[in-house]
C-alpha positions as a LaTeX table, in Angstrom:
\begin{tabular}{lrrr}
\hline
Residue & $x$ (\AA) & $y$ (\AA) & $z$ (\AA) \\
\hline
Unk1 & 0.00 & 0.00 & 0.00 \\
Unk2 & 1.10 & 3.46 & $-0.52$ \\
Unk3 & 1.27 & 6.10 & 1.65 \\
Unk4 & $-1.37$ & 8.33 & 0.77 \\
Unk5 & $-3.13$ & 4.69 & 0.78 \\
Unk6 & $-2.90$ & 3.99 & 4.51 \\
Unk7 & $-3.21$ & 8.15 & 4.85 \\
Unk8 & $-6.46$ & 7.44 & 3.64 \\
Unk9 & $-7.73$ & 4.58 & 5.55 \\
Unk10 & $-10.73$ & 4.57 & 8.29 \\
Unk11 & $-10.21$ & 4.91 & 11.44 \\
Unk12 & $-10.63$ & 1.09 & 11.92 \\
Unk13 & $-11.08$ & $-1.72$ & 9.18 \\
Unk14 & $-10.67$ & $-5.33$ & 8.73 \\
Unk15 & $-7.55$ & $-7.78$ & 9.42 \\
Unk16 & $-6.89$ & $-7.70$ & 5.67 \\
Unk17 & $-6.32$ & $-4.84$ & 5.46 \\
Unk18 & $-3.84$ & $-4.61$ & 7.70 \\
Unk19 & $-2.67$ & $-7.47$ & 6.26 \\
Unk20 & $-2.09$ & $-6.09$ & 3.04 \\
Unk21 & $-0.21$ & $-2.87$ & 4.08 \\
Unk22 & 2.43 & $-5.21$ & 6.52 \\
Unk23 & 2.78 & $-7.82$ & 3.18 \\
Unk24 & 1.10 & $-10.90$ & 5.28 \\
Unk25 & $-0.16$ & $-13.08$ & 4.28 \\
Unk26 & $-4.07$ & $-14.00$ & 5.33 \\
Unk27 & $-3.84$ & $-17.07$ & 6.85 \\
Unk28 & $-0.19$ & $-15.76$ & 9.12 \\
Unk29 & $-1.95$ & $-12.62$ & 9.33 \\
Unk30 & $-4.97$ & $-14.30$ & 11.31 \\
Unk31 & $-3.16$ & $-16.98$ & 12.97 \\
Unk32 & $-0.88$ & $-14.19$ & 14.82 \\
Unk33 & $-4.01$ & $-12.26$ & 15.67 \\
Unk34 & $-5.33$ & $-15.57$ & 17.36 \\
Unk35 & $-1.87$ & $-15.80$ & 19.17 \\
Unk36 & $-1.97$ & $-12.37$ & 20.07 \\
Unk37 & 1.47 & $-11.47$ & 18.29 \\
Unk38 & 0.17 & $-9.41$ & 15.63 \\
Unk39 & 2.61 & $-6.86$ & 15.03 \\
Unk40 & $-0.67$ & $-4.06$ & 15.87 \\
Unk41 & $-2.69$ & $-3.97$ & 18.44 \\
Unk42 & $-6.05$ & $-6.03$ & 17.11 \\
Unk43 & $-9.51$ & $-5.51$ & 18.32 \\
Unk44 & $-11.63$ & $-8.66$ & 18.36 \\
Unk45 & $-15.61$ & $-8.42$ & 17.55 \\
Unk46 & $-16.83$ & $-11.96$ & 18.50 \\
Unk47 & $-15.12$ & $-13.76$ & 15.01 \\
Unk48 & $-13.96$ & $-10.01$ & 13.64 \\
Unk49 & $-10.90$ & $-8.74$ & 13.78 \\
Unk50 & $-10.25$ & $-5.06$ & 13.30 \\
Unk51 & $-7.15$ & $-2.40$ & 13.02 \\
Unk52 & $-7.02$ & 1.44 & 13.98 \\
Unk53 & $-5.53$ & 3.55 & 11.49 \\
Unk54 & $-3.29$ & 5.04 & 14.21 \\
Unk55 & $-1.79$ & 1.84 & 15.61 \\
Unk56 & $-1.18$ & 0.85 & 12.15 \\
Unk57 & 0.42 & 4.12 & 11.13 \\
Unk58 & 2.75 & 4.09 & 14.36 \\
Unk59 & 4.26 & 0.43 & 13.79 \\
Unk60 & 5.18 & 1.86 & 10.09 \\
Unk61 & 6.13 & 4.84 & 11.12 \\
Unk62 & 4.49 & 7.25 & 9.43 \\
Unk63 & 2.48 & 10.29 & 10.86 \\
Unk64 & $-0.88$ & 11.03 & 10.61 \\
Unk65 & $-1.28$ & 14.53 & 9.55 \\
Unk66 & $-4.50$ & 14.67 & 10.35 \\
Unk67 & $-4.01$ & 14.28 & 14.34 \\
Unk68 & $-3.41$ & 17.53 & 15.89 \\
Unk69 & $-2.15$ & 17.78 & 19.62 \\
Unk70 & $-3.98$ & 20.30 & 22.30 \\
Unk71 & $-2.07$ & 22.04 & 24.54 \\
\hline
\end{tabular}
């Protein structure tokens, strides 16, 4: 995914996503959810698993122009 990609994300979406933008795979991507070693923190919805743009943008690095901090 590019950058302006995962810019443009929701503010939470599915596993695959995720997936996608950290190159796993679907089946490693779930199966270290279930483990709880995803590489994000994952939110769990009875079966669903779901990402927030901000935890996914901090493990790549990348800033979220968007966010701005009150003083």
């Amino acid at each position: 995914m590019t950058q302006t990609e995962l810019l443009s994300l929701p503010v939470s979406f599915p596993l695959e996503t995720a997936n996608r933008a950290l190159s796993l795979g679907r089946t490693t991507g779930y199966d270290l959810a279930k483990r709880g070693q995803y590489p994000v923190p994952v939110l769990r919805f009875g079966n669903a698993y779901r990402v927030t743009r901000a935890d996914l943008l901090r493990v790549l690095g990348i800033q979220d122009g968007r966010s701005a901090e009150v003083a």
